[in-house]
Legacy VTK file of the C-alpha trace (Angstrom):
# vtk DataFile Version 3.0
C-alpha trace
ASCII
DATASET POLYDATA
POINTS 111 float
87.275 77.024 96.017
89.039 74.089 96.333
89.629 71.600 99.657
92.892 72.122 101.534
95.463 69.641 100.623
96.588 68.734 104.372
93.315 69.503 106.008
92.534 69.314 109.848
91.691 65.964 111.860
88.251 66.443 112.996
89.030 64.435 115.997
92.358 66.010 116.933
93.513 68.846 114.833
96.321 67.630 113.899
97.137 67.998 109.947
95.727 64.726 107.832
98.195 63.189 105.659
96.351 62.473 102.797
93.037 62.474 101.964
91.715 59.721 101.770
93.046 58.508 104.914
93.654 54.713 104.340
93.407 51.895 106.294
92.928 48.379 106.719
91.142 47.187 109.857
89.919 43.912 110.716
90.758 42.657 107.129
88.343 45.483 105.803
90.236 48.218 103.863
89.116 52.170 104.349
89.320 54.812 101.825
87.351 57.753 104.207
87.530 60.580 102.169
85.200 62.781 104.650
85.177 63.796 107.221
88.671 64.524 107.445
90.042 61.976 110.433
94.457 61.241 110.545
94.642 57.869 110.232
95.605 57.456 113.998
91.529 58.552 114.962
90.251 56.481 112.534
91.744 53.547 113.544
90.329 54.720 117.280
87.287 55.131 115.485
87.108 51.600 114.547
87.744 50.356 117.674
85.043 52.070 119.268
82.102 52.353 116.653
82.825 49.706 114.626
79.810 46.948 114.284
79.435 43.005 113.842
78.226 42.376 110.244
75.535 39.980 110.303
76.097 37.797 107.824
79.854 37.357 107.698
80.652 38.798 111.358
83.015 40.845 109.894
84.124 44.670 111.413
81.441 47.330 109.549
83.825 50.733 110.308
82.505 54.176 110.872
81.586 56.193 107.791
80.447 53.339 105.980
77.210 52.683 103.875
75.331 49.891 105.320
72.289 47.326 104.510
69.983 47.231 107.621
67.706 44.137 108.470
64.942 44.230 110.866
65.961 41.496 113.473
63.237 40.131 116.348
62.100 42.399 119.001
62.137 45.748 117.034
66.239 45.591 116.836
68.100 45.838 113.563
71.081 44.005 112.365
73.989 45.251 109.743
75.749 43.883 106.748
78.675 44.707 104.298
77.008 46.210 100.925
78.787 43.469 99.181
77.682 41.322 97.111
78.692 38.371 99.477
76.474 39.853 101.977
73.823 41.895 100.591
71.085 39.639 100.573
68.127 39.448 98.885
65.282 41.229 100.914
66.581 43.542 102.970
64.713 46.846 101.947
66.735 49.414 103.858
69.808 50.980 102.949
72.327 53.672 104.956
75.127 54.882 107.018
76.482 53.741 109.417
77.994 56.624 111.579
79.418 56.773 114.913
78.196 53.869 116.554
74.712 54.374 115.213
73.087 53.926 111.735
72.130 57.362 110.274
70.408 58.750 106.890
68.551 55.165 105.948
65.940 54.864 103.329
63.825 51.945 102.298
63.235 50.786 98.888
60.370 49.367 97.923
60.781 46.114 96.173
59.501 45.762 92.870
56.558 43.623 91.601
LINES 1 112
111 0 1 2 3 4 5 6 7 8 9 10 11 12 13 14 15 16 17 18 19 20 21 22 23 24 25 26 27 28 29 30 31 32 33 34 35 36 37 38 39 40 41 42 43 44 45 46 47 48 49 50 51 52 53 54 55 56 57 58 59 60 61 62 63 64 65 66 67 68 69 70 71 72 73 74 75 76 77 78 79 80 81 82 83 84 85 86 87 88 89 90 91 92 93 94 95 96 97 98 99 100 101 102 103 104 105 106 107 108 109 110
């Protein structure tokens, strides 16, 4: 069975464009290819769930795969998985989802 061509917004309803939605926010450009969001929620989307990166302090978006570093006092920080800001060290690896960062895993670094 094969995905519907104009599929619903999950946010709205309305009918999504194209998938992926594109868009460029805060200099970062976003191919989201699910869930299916109209380009009008994503960009909400970004405004509201969006995080700091914490090495170039650039906008991490919703939907977005993520390095995690373990900051002071138990908190975490985010970066781009770019190679200007994945950094050595960081063990642990994820989304980052609606305001939150979901499904991480650490890897164990080698010997």
């Amino acid at each position: 069975m094969s995905p519907s061509k104009n599929p619903p917004c999950q946010e709205c309803g309305e009918k999504v464009a194209s998938i992926p939605t594109c868009l460029e926010y805060k200099g970062e450009e976003i191919f989201l290819f699910y869930p299916a969001v109209c380009q009008s929620c994503l960009e909400k989307l970004c405004e509201i769930y969006s995080t700091e990166c914490a090495n170039c302090g650039g906008a991490i978006p919703p939907y977005s795969n993520v390095g995690i570093l373990k900051a002071g006092g138990g908190q975490n920080q985010y970066i781009h998985m770019t190679t200007q800001c994945n950094t050595p060290g960081n063990a642990f690896y994820g989304y980052w989802g609606k305001g939150t960062a979901r499904e991480y895993v650490q890897i164990e670094a080698c010997s």
